[in-house]
N, C-alpha and C positions, 0 to 999 in steps of 0.2 A: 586456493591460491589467487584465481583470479578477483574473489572477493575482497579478500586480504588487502593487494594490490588496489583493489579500485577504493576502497574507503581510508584511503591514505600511508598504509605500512608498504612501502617501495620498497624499504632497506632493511631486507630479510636474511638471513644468514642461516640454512637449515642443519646447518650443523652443531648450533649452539641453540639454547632455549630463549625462546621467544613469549612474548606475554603480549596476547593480543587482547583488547579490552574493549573492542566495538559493540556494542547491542546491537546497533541494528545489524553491524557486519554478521553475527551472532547469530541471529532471527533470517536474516536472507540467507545464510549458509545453508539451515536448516531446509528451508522452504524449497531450493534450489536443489540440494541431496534428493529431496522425496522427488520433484521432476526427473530429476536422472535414473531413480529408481524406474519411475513407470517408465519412460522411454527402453531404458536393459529391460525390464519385464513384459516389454512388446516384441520382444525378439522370442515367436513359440517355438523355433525352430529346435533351438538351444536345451531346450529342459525335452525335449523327444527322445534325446538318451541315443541320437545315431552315432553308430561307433564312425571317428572322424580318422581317415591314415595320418599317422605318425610324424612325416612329412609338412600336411597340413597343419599340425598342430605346433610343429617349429615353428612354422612361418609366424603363426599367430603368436608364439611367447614373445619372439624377436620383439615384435612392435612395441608393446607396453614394456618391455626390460630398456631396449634402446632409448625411448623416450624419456623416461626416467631417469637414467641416465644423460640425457639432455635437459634435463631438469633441473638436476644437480649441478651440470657445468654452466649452466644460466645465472643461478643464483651466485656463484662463488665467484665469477666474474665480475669485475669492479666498473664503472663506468657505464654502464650499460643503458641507455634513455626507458623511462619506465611503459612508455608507448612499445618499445623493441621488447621487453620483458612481461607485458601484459598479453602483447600479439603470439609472441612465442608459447607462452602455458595452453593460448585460446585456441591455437594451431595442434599443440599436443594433447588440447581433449578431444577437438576434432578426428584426429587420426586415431586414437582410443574408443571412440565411437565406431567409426569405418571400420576399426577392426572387430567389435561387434558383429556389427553389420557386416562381415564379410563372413568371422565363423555363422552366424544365422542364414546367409546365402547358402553356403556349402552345406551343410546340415541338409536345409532342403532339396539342392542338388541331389546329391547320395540317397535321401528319400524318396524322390522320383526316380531315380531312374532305379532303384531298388525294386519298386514298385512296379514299373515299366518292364523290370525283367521276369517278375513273379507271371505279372499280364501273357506275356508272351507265353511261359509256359504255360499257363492256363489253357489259352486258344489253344495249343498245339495238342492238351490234354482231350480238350472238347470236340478239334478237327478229326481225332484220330478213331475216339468215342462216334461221332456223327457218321465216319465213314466202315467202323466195323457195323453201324445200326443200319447203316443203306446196304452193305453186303449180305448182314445176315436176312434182311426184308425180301431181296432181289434173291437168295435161297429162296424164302419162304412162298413170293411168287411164284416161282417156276416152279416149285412142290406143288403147286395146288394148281397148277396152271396142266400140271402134266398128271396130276392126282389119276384121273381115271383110265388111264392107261398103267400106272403103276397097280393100281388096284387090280386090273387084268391080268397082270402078266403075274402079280400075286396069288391071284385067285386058280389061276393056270397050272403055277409051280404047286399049289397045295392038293389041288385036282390030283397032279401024278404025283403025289409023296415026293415029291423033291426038296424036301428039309433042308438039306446043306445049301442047295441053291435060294431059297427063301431066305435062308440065315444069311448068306452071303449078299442079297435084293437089301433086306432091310438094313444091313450093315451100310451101306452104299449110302444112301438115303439117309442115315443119321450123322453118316461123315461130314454129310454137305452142311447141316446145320453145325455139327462141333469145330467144322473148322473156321467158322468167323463169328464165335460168340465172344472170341478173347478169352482171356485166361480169368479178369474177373466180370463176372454177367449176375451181378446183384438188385439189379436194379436202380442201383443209387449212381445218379450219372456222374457226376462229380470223383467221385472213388474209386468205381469202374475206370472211367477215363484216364486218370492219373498213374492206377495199377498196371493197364493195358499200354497205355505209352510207352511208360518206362520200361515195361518188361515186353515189349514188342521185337525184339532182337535175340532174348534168352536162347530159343531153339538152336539159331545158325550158332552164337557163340559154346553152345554144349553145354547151357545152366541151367541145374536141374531146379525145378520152382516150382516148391508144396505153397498151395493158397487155402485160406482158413477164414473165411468170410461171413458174419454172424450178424447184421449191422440191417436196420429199414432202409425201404428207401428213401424217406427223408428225415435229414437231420439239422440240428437247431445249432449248427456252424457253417458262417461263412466261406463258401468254396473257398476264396480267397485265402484267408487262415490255414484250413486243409491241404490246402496246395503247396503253403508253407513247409508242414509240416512232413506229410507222403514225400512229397516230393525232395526235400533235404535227405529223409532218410532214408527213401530207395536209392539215390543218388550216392550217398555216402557207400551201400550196401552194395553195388554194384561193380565201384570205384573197384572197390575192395576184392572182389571175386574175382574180376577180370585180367588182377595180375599174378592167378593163379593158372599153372598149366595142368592142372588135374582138381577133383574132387572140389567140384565148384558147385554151392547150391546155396538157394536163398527160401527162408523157411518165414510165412505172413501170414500173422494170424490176426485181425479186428473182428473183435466182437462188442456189440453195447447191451448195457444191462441195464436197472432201473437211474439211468443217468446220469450212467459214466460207458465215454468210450476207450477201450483197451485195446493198446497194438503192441502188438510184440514181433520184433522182426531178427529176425535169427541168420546169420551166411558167415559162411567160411573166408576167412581172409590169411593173410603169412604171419600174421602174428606181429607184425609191426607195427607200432602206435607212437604218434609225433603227436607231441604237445606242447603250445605255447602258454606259459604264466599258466601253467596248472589244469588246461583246457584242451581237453582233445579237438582238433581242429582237421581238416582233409588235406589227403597228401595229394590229390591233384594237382597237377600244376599250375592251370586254369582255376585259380581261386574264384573268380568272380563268376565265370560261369558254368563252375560246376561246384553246386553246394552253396548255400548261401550262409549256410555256415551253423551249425549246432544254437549257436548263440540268436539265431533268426528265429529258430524252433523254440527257443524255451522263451523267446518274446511274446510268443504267441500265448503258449501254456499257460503266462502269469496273468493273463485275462481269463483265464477259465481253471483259475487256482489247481492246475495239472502238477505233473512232477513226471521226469524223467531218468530212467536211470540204466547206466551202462557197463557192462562187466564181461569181460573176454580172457580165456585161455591162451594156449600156444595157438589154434590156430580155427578157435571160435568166435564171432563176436555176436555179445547177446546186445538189445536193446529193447526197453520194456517203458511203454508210455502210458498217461494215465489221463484223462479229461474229464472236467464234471458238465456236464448237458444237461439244461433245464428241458 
């Protein structure tokens, strides 16, 4: 329009056909569209596919509908100096742009602090891991620290046949080591940490928790990714149990085979499932910070061409994950 306008057609009426006949207007149009393109195609924010709230996304229609509308009542307005009508279109591609630029702002906002929140649980995964590793060490210390007096008092009880007391010595002495290996002690810090976090509460709340651990110690996934993924799905699995008054348990099985990792996580829930637009989503209240949402998890998956799949009774819910690992 502002082409239009500057190569002599002022008196445009867009509601009747118009026969615009400039070349060069013609040739600049063109030339002028492809700038505009690469300008919108420098917004990466935008094609990153973050889910934008609802909210936001009104804001943003309003703008380019409104204007548009301002558009229309510009042109059908009679009188109007073509300086006030050229200014006007060049103002309304401006804020068309801004609002570009504003959804590509936000995009990236939501992306960082997305990210920001992943982070955080990570540390808290790795602090919790670093501090079951300095416990169970400060055991191992003091085992070896006190080794040869336990060895005496060993050698003592076996001297007089004291077998129950022996059973009952070495019993002692293995306790100290089982109680701060955590629940998973696989060697993979990353997955240990994450397991051992989230299920660091299970005992006091009465959840009973079979672990099924098959996996090296190192794997060709970025903790980060991982952290996604564990950590949505114990989070969901936990949600879940917790708002049960009996028969609470959560059943974790990861095993990797020739490059693929497989988790399959099992726990008792009431059998209620709330879903939006077709998509199981968590009934937490705390959306944002608890779960980041099923949809975060299968982000991850589509880089490692995974698939996930989920199926529950009255008052089982199964979930069954699939990754390919180079």
């Amino acid at each position: 329009m502002i082409i239009v306008l500057s190569t002599g057609y002022f008196k445009l009426d867009l509601l009747i056909r118009n026969d615009y006949e400039s070349i060069l207007g013609i040739i600049i149009i063109r030339i002028v569209s492809y700038f505009v393109v690469l300008i919108i195609g420098s917004y990466k924010n935008i094609r990153q596919g973050d889910i934008v709230p609802n909210t936001y996304w009104l804001c943003i229609l309003i703008i380019p509908i409104g204007t548009l509308y301002l558009l229309i009542t510009i042109f059908m307005v009679s009188g109007l100096a073509s300086v006030t009508i050229f200014m006007s279109i060049a103002l309304v591609l401006f804020i068309n742009f801004a609002t570009f630029y504003l959804y590509d702002e936000i995009s990236r906002i939501l992306s960082e602090e997305k990210d920001k929140i992943l982070m955080q649980q990570q540390n808290k995964y790795y602090e919790k891991q670093l501090e079951l590793m300095r416990a169970s060490l400060k055991s191992i210390k003091t085992i070896k620290h006190d080794l040869k007096n336990h060895m005496t008092s060993l050698y003592a009880l076996v001297e007089e046949n004291k077998n129950e007391e022996v059973l009952e010595y070495l019993s002692g002495v293995i306790k100290v080591f089982n109680n701060n290996e955590g629940l998973a002690s696989t060697g993979n810090t990353v997955i240990d940490s994450i397991i051992n976090f989230k299920l660091r509460e299970v005992e006091k709340e009465k959840i009973a928790v079979n672990i099924d651990l098959n996996i090296p110690r190192e794997l060709n996934i970025p903790s980060f990714d991982i952290t996604i993924i564990l950590g949505n799905l114990l989070d969901n699995a936990l949600n879940a149990v917790k708002k049960l008054e009996k028969d609470r348990y959560i059943d974790i099985k990861i095993k990797y085979t020739k490059g693929r990792l497989i988790v399959k996580i099992d726990n008792s829930f009431d059998g209620i499932i709330i879903k939006e637009k077709g998509k199981i989503i968590t009934s937490h209240r705390d959306k944002t910070n608890h779960g980041l949402g099923l949809e975060s998890v299968k982000t991850v998956l589509e880089k490692y061409n995974g698939l996930i799949e989920f199926k529950y009774d009255s008052n089982i819910f199964h979930t069954a994950l699939l990754m390919f690992v180079e």
